[in-house]
C-alpha positions in Angstrom: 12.4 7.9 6.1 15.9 6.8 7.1 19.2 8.0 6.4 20.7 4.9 5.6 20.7 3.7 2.0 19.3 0.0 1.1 21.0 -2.5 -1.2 19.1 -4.0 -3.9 19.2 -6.8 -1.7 17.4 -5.7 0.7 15.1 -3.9 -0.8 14.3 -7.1 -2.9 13.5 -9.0 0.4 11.6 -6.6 1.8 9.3 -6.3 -0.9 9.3 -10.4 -1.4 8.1 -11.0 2.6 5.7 -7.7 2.0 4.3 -9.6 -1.3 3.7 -12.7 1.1 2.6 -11.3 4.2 -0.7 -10.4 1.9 -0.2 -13.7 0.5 1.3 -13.5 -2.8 1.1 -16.4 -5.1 4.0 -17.3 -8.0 6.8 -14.9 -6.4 9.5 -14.8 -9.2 12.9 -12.5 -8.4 15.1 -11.8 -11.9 17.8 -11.0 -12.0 18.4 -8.4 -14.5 21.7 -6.7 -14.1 22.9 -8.2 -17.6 19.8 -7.3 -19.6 19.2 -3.6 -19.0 21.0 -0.6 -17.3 17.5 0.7 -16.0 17.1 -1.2 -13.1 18.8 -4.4 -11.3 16.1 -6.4 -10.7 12.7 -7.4 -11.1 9.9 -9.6 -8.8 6.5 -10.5 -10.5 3.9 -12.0 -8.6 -0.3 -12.4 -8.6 -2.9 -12.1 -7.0 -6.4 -14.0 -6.8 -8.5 -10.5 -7.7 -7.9 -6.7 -8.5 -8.3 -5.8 -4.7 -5.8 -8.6 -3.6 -3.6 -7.3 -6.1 -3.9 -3.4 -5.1 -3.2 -5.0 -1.6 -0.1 -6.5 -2.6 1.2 -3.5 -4.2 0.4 -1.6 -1.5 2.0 -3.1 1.1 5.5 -3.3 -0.9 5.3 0.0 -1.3 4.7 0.9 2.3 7.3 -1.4 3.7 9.9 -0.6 1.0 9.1 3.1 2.4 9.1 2.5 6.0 12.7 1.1 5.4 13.9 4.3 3.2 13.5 3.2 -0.3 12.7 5.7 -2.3 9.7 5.2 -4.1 9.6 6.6 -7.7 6.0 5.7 -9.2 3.3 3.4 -9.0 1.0 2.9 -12.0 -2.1 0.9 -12.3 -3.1 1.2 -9.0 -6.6 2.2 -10.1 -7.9 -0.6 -11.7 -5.7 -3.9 -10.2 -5.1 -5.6 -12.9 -1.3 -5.0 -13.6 0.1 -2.6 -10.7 3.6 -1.3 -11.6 6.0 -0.4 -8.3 8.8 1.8 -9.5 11.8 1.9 -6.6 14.6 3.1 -8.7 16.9 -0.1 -9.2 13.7 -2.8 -8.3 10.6 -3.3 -10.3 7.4 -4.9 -8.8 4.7 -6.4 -11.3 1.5 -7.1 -9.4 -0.7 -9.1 -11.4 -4.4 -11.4 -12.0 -3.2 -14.4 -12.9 -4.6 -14.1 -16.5 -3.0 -10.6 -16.9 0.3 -12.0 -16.2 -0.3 -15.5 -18.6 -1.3 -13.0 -21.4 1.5 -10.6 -21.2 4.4 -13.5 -20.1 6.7 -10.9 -18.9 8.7 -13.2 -16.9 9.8 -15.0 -19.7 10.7 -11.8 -21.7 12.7 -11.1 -18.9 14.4 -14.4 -18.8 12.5 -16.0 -16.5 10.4 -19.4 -16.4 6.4 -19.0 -17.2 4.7 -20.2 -13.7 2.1 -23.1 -14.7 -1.4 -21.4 -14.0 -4.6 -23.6 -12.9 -6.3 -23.3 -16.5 -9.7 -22.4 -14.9 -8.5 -19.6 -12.2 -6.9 -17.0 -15.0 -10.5 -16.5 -16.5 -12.0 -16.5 -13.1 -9.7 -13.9 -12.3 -10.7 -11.6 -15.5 -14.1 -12.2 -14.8 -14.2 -10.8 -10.8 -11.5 -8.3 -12.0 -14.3 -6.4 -14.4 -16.9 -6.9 -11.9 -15.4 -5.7 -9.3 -16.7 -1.8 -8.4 -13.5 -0.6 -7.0 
């Protein structure tokens, strides 16, 4: 860990090119400064199946710790459906496709819904059950 502390900034495009390095589909980065006091801003983005989207998580939250972010949680790691990366003033969601179309929380959040192939989301659900790990 460094000494030198990151701007949200940074921190916001390290995660983004982590998120694509494992090939990340529907990145969305909110903005969220003038909604809530908890935390500045917030990426969302999917993934094809649970392990993809344990992969994803995964590698934001090494390379945000590599570069000295402090991480603060990381919940749904488990099961890869919806993986939660807590890093103070950014929020990663790491989703299935279907997961994130059911929830919408980019829209909640002020953000545009992405437009899902109508056949992948239950695809998605389906591996994400079968799935053994």
């Amino acid at each position: 860990m460094t000494d030198k502390l990151l701007s949200i900034a940074q921190m916001r495009d390290i995660a983004v090119a982590a998120l694509e390095d494992v090939k990340a589909e529907d990145v969305l980065v909110l903005d969220t400064t003038k909604l809530t006091p908890m935390f500045e801003c917030m990426i969302v983005a999917s993934g094809n199946s649970n392990r993809q989207v344990k992969a994803l998580a995964n590698n934001a939250r090494e390379k945000l710790k590599e570069a000295g972010a402090e991480i603060l949680g990381m919940e749904g790691d488990q099961t890869g459906e919806w993986v939660l990366l807590d890093v103070g003033p950014l929020i990663v969601h790491v989703m299935l496709p279907a997961v994130r179309d059911y929830y919408n929380i980019e829209q909640l959040w002020g953000g545009q819904k992405p437009t899902f192939n109508p056949t992948r989301p239950w695809e998605a659900a389906i591996q994400a059950h079968d799935d053994p790990q």
